[in-house]
Every structure is written in structure tokens, then in C-alpha cells.
C-alpha positions as CSV (number, residue, x, y, z in Angstrom):
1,X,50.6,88.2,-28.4
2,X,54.1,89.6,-28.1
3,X,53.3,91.6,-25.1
4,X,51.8,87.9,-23.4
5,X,54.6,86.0,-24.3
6,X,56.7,88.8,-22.7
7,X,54.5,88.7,-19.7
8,X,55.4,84.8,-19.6
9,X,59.0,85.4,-20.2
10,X,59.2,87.5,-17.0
11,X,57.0,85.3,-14.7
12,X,59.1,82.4,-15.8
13,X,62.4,84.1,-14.8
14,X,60.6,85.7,-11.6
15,X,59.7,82.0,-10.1
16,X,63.8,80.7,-11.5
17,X,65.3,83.9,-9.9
18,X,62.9,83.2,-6.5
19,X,64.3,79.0,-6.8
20,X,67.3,80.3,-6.7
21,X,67.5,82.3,-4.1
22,X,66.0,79.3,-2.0
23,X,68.5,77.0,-3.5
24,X,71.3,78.5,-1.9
25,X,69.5,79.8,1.3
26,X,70.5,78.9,4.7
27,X,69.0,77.4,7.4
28,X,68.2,80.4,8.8
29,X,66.6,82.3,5.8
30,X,65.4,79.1,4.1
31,X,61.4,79.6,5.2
32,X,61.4,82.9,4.3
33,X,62.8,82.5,0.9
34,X,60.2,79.2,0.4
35,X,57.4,81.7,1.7
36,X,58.3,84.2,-1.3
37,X,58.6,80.8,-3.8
38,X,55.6,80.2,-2.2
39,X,53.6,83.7,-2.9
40,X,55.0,83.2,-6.2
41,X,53.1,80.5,-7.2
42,X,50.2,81.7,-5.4
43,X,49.6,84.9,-7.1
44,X,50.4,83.3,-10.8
45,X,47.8,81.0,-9.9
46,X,46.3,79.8,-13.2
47,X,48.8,81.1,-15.3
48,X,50.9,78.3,-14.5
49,X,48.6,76.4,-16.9
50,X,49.2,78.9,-20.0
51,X,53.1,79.6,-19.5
52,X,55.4,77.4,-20.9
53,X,58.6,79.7,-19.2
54,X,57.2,79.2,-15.9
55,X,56.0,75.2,-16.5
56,X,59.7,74.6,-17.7
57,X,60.4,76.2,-14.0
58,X,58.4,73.7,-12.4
59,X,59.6,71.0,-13.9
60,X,62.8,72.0,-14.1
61,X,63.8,73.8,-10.9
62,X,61.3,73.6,-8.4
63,X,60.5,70.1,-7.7
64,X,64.2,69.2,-7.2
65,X,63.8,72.4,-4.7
66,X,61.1,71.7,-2.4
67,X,62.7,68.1,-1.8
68,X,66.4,68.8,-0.8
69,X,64.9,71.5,1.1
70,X,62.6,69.3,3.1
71,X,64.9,66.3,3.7
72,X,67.8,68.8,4.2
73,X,65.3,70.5,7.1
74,X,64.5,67.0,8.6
75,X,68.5,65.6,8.2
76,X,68.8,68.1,10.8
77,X,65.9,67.9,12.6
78,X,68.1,67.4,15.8
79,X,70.3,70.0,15.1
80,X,70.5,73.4,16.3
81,X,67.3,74.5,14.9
82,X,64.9,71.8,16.4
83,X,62.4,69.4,15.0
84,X,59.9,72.9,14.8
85,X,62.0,74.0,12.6
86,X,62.2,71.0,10.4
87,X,58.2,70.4,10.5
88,X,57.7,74.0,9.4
89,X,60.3,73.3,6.8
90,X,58.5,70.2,5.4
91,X,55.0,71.7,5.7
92,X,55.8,75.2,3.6
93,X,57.1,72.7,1.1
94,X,54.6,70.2,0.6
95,X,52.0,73.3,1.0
96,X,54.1,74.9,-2.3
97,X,53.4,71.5,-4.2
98,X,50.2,71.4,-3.2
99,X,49.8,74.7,-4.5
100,X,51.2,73.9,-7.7
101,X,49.0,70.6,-8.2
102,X,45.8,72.6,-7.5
103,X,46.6,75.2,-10.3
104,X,48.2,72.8,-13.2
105,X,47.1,69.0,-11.9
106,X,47.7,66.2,-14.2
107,X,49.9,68.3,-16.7
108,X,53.6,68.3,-14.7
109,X,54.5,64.7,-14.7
110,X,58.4,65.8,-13.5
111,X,57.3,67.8,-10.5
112,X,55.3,65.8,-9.7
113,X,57.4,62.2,-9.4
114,X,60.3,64.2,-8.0
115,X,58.1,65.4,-4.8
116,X,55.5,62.5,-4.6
117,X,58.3,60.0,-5.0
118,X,61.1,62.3,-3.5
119,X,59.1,63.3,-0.2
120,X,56.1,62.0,0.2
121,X,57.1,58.4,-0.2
122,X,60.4,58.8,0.9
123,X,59.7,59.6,4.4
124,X,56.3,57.3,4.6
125,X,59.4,54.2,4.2
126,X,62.1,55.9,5.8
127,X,61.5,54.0,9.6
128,X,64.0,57.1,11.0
129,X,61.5,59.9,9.8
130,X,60.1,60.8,12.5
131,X,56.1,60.0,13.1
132,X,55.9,64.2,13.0
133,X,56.9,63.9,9.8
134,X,55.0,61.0,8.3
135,X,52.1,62.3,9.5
136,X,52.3,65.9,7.7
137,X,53.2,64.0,4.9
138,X,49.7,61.8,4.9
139,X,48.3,64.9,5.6
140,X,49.1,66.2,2.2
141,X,48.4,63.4,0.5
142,X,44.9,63.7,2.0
143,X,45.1,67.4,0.5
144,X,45.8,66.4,-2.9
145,X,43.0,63.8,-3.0
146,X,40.7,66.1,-2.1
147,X,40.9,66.1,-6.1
148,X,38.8,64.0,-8.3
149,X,40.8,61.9,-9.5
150,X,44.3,62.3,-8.1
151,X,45.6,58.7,-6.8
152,X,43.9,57.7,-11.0
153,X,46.2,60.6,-12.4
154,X,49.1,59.1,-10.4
155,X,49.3,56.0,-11.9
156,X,48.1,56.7,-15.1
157,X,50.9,59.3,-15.4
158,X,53.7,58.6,-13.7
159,X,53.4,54.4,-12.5
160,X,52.4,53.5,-16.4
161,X,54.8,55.4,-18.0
162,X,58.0,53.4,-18.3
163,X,60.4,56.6,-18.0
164,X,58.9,57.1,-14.2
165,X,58.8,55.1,-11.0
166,X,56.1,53.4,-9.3
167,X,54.9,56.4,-7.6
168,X,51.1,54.9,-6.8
169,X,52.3,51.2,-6.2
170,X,54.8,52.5,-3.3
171,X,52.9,55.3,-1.9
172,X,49.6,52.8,-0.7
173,X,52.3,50.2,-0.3
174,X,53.9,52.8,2.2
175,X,50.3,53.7,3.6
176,X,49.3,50.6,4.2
177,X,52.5,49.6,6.3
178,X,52.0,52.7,8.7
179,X,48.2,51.9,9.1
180,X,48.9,48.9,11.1
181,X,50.7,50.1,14.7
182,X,53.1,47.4,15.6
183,X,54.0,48.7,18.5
184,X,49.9,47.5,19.5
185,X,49.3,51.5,20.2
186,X,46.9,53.3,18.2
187,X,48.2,57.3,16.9
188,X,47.1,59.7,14.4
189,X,49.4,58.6,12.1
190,X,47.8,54.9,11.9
191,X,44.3,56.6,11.6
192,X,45.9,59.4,8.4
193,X,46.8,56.6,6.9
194,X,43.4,54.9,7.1
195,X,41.7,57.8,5.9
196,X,44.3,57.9,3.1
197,X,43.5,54.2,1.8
198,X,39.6,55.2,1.9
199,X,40.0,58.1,0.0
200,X,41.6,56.0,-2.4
201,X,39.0,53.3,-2.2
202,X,36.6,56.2,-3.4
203,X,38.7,57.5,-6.3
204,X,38.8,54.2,-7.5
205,X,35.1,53.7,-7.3
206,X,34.3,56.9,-8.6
């Protein structure tokens, strides 16, 4: 038992010391220190369920991460780096998160109301996010319903607790408002979005 909780101890400080190092990364070394997060939480896989060190990471650190990295990334998505950049950016983070959902779902309320409500519906109602962005965003979403149960967990977990914010209630609300093209032009985002309200339709019926 001492030589686990050991074990936990050092993966727990493994995954801050890798957060930090992405914290204060540039824009030029940001994906690469995201892709070594990234491995991190890969190859614990589903020790992230048994650790307490490295859940107090999760919640603590790494949420707060992956979304000032990804709005910082498409803040400058006209900068000198390009919207590629930016896109690959946002992608490596919600790919992190999803990562992290997969292995220890339903168990890291923080993490999880800091990037759902952080990124995901941030930039589904931010109308300057680009329709790039919004759509790798849906995409994700899509991802994480692949799930049983994951828009039920939402707002069980984070919409009916009164210390959180209506995660659930804005994210469908935000869904539903990019399903409809205003400009009368249909676009993959529109059509994301669809397939995002059906695959909520279905968790619900489940």
C-alpha cells in the first residue's frame, strides 16, 4: 500500500510538473508541451480513477489549462501563427479532455464545468469564433456523447448542483442556435449541430 500511494504521489506531480510546463509555454512550444500533457494522461489511463494526487491535478490544474490555452490560441488566431495554428491548438485540447472524460467520466465535476462551460460553450455563443472553431468544438461534443449517458451526467452533475453553472441548459441552447443557418446557406456546422441535438434526443430516451 505504501509503495501504491507512492506510485500515486509521483504520477500526481508528473501530470502538475507537465501543466506547468504548458502553463507558461509559448506560442511556439505550446503544442508540443499539450502533446506531452496529452501522453500523460493517455498512458495513466485508468489510473486516473484510483489516484487522488493526480484527480486533485485535474481538477485543480488542468481544466483551467486546456481553456486559456485554447481561447489564448484562437485570440490570436490572426496573428502570426495562423488560424492552423489556432485549430490545432483547440483540437489537442478538447482531444486532452476528451481523454480525460473517457478514463474518469462522471467523477470530475471541476474539470469538467471549467472546459464544457469554458470552451465548448464559450465559443458555440461567441458569434466572433470562427465557424472552424465551432465546428471542432460540436465535434467533440459528438465525441463525448458517444457515451451512455453523457448530456444525463451533465445536468445531473453540474446544471442541478447549485455551486455550478448551467452547463446542459446553455450548451443545447447554443446548439440549437447554430443549427438554424441565418444566412439561408446550409454548412457542416448547421448539420454537427443537428446530429448533436439527436444524439441528445437518444440519451434522453435511453
Amino acid at each position: 500500500k505504501g509503495k501504491d500511494k507512492g506510485a500515486a504521489e509521483t504520477l500526481g506531480e508528473v501530470l502538475e510538473w507537465l501543466c506547468s510546463l504548458a502553463a507558461a509555454a509559448d506560442a511556439q512550444t505550446s503544442m508540443l508541451e499539450l502533446e506531452l500533457v496529452g501522453a500523460a494522461v493517455e498512458a495513466m489511463g485508468s489510473s486516473l480513477g484510483q489516484s487522488p494526487p493526480v484527480a486533485r491535478v485535474l481538477e485543480g490544474r488542468l481544466g483551467s489549462l486546456l481553456v486559456s490555452k485554447a481561447r489564448k490560441a484562437l485570440d490570436c488566431e490572426e496573428g502570426a501563427a495562423g488560424p492552423g495554428a489556432s485549430m490545432a491548438v483547440l483540437a489537442r485540447c478538447l482531444t486532452i479532455y476528451g481523454r480525460v472524460h473517457r478514463f474518469k467520466r462522471g467523477s470530475l465535476r471541476l474539470v469538467a464545468e471549467a472546459v464544457l462551460a469554458g470552451l465548448h460553450v464559450h465559443v458555440l455563443e461567441d458569434k466572433t469564433r470562427s465557424e472552424a472553431a465551432k465546428e471542432l468544438v460540436v465535434e467533440s461534443v459528438l465525441d463525448l456523447a458517444q457515451e451512455p449517458g453523457f448530456f444525463p451526467e451533465i445536468y445531473v452533475n453540474l446544471d442541478c448542483n447549485l455551486e455550478s453553472v448551467n452547463v446542459f441548459e446553455r450548451l443545447v441552447n447554443a446548439m440549437c442556435k447554430n443549427t438554424f443557418p441565418v444566412t439561408g446557406v446550409l454548412c457542416g456546422l448547421h448539420v454537427r449541430c443537428f446530429d448533436g441535438l439527436a444524439a441528445l434526443l437518444r440519451h434522453m430516451a435511453a
